[in-house]
KOLFI-196835 format. One record per residue (C-alpha): x, y, z. Coordinates in steps of 0.02 Angstrom, whole numbers, plus 50000, padded with zeros to 5 digits. Example, Ala and Ser with C-alpha at 12.3 -4.5 7.8 and 13.67 -1.06 7.14 Angstrom:
REM KOLFI-196835
506154977550390;506844994750357;
END
This chain:
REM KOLFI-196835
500005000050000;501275012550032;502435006849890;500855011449769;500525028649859;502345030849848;502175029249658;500565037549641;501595054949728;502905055049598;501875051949455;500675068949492;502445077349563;503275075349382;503025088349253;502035083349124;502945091248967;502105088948802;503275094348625;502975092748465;502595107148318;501215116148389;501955116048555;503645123548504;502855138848400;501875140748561;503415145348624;503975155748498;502795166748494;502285177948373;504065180348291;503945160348259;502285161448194;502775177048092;504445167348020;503545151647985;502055161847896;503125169947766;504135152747723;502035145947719;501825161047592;503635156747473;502975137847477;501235141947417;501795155047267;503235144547227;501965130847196;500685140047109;502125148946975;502645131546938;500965127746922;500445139546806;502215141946696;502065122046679;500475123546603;500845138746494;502525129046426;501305112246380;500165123746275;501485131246177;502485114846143;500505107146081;500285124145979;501955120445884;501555103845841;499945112945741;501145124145670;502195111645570;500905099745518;499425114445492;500195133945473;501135129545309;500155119745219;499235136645196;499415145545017;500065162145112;500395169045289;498665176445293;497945160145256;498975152745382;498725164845516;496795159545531;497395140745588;498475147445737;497435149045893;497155164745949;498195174846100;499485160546054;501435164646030;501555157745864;499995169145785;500805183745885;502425180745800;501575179245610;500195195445643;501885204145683;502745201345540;501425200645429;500995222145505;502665224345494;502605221445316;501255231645300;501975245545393;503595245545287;502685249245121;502245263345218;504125271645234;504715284545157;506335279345175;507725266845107;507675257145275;508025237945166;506395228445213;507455212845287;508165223845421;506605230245473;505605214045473;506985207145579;507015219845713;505085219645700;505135199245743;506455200345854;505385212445953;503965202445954;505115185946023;505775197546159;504105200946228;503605181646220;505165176246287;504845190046443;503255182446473;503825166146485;505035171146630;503865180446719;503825171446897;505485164446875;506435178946973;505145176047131;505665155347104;507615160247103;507215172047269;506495157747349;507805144747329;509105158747368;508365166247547;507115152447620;508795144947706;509205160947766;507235163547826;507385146047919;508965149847975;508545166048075;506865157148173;508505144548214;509415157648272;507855164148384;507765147548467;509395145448502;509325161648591;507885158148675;508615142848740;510115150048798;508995164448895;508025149148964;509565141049035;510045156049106;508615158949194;508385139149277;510215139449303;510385121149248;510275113649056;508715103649118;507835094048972;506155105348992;507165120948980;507865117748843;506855105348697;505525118848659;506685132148608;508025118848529;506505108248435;505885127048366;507605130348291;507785114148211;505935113448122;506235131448050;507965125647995;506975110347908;505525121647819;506755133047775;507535118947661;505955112847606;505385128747552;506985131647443;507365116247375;505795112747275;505995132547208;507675128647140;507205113547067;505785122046979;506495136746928;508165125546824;506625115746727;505665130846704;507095138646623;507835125146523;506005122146442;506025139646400;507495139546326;506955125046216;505555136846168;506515152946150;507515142146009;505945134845919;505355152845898;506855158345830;506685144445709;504865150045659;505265169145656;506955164045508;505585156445424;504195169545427;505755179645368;506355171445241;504305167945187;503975185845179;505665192345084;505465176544955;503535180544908;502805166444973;504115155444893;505295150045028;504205135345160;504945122745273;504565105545256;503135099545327;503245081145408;501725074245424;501405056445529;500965048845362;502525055245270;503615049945429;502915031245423;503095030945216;504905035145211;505325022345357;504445007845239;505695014245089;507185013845211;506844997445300;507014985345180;508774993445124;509444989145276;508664970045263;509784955845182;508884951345010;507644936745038;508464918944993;510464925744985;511574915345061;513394920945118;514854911645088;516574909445167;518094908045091;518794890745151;520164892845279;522014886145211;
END
C-alpha cells in the first residue's frame, strides 16, 4: 500500500511536458509564427508559378506541333494565320510580321525591308520570351533566401534557449527542447521551402529555353517567307510522310530474301 502511494506521489509530482510542432511555436511566439508564415507564403507561390508556367510551357509545345503539320500547308501567311489559335505565341509572332510588312510599304525611307522585318520579329520574340520568365525571378528568390528565413527562426531559438538556461540555472531537458525543437523545424522548412523552388525554377528555364530556340526557328522562316514572296516554306512532316519514308528505308537495311553468304575456306 505504501509502495503504490509512493508511486502515485511521483507520478502527479513530475512535470508533464508535452513537445511537438504546435507546442514549440507556442513558444515562439509571434516572431515564430511570423517566420514560419512567410516561408508558408514562398511555399504556396512557389507552387502556384510552377503551376501555372508548367501549364503555359505544355500549350505552347502542343501549339507548335499545329504549326508544322497545319500553318504551312496554307497558300500564304494570311491564310495561315487563321489556323493558329488565337492569343497564342506563334499567331503573335506571324500578325507581327505580317503588320510589319505592311507598315514598311508605308516608309518613306530606304530602311532595306529585311532589316526592318527582323528587328520587328525580334521584338515580338523578346516580349514572348519576357513572358515566359515572368515568375521565374520570385522562384530564384525563393531557393536563394528560404535557408536564410529558416535559419534566422533557428537563430531565435537558440537564443531563446540560451535565455532559458540562464534563467533555471541548469541545462534541464524542459528548459531547453522547446526552444532547441523550434530552431531545428524552421531550419527544416526553410530547406523545404527552397529546394523545390530551385528545382523548379532550372526546369522552368531550360524548357524555356527549348522554346526561346523553336521561335527563333519559326521567326527565320516567317523571314525568309515574307522576303521570298511566298516562295521559301519549310518542310512539313506529316505522321503519314514519317511512316512512308521508314517503309522505303527498311528494307535497304534488310539482307535480300533467299541470299546466302559464303566463306572463303580457311588454308
Amino acid at each position: 500500500m505504501l509502495i503504490e502511494l509512493l508511486a502515485a506521489a511521483g507520478e502527479t509530482a513530475a512535470p508533464q511536458n508535452s513537445f511537438g510542432f504546435i507546442e514549440a511555436m507556442e513558444q515562439g511566439g509571434v516572431i515564430a509564427w511570423s517566420i514560419f508564415g512567410v516561408l508558408v507564403i514562398m511555399s504556396v507561390g512557389s507552387f502556384y508559378i510552377l503551376i501555372t508556367k508548367l501549364l503555359e510551357q505544355r500549350k505552347i509545345f502542343s501549339q507548335y506541333r499545329n504549326v508544322r503539320s497545319q500553318f504551312w500547308r496554307a497558300g500564304t501567311l494570311r491564310e495561315g494565320v487563321a489556323k493558329l489559335d488565337k492569343n497564342s505565341a506563334w499567331r503573335q509572332l506571324v500578325e507581327d510580321g505580317l503588320a510589319a510588312e505592311d507598315a514598311h510599304a508605308k516608309m518613306t525611307d530606304s530602311l532595306e525591308a529585311h532589316d526592318w522585318l527582323h528587328g520587328s520579329l525580334a521584338r515580338s520574340e523578346a516580349s514572348i520570351n519576357s513572358k515566359l520568365a515572368g515568375g521565374l525571378p520570385f522562384l530564384a528568390t525563393v531557393g536563394a533566401t528560404a535557408p536564410f528565413v529558416g535559419l534566422l527562426g533557428t537563430v531565435i531559438g537558440i537564443y531563446r534557449a540560451l535565455i532559458n538556461i540562464g534563467i533555471a540555472g541548469s541545462a534541464s531537458i524542459d528548459k531547453v527542447a522547446g526552444p532547441v525543437g523550434e530552431a531545428l523545424i524552421m531550419t527544416a522548412i526553410g530547406l523545404l521551402v527552397a529546394v523545390p523552388a530551385v528545382l523548379a525554377y532550372n526546369w522552368l528555364q531550360s524548357r524555356n529555353k527549348r522554346i526561346a530556340e523553336l521561335l527563333s526557328g519559326f521567326s527565320t522562316d516567317i523571314l525568309a517567307n515574307i522576303n521570298s514572296k511566298g516562295a521559301v516554306k519549310p518542310a512539313v512532316i506529316t505522321k503519314a510522310s514519317a511512316q512512308q519514308a521508314a517503309k522505303t528505308t527498311a528494307p535497304a537495311s534488310k539482307p535480300a530474301a533467299g541470299s546466302t553468304t559464303t566463306t572463303a575456306p580457311k588454308r
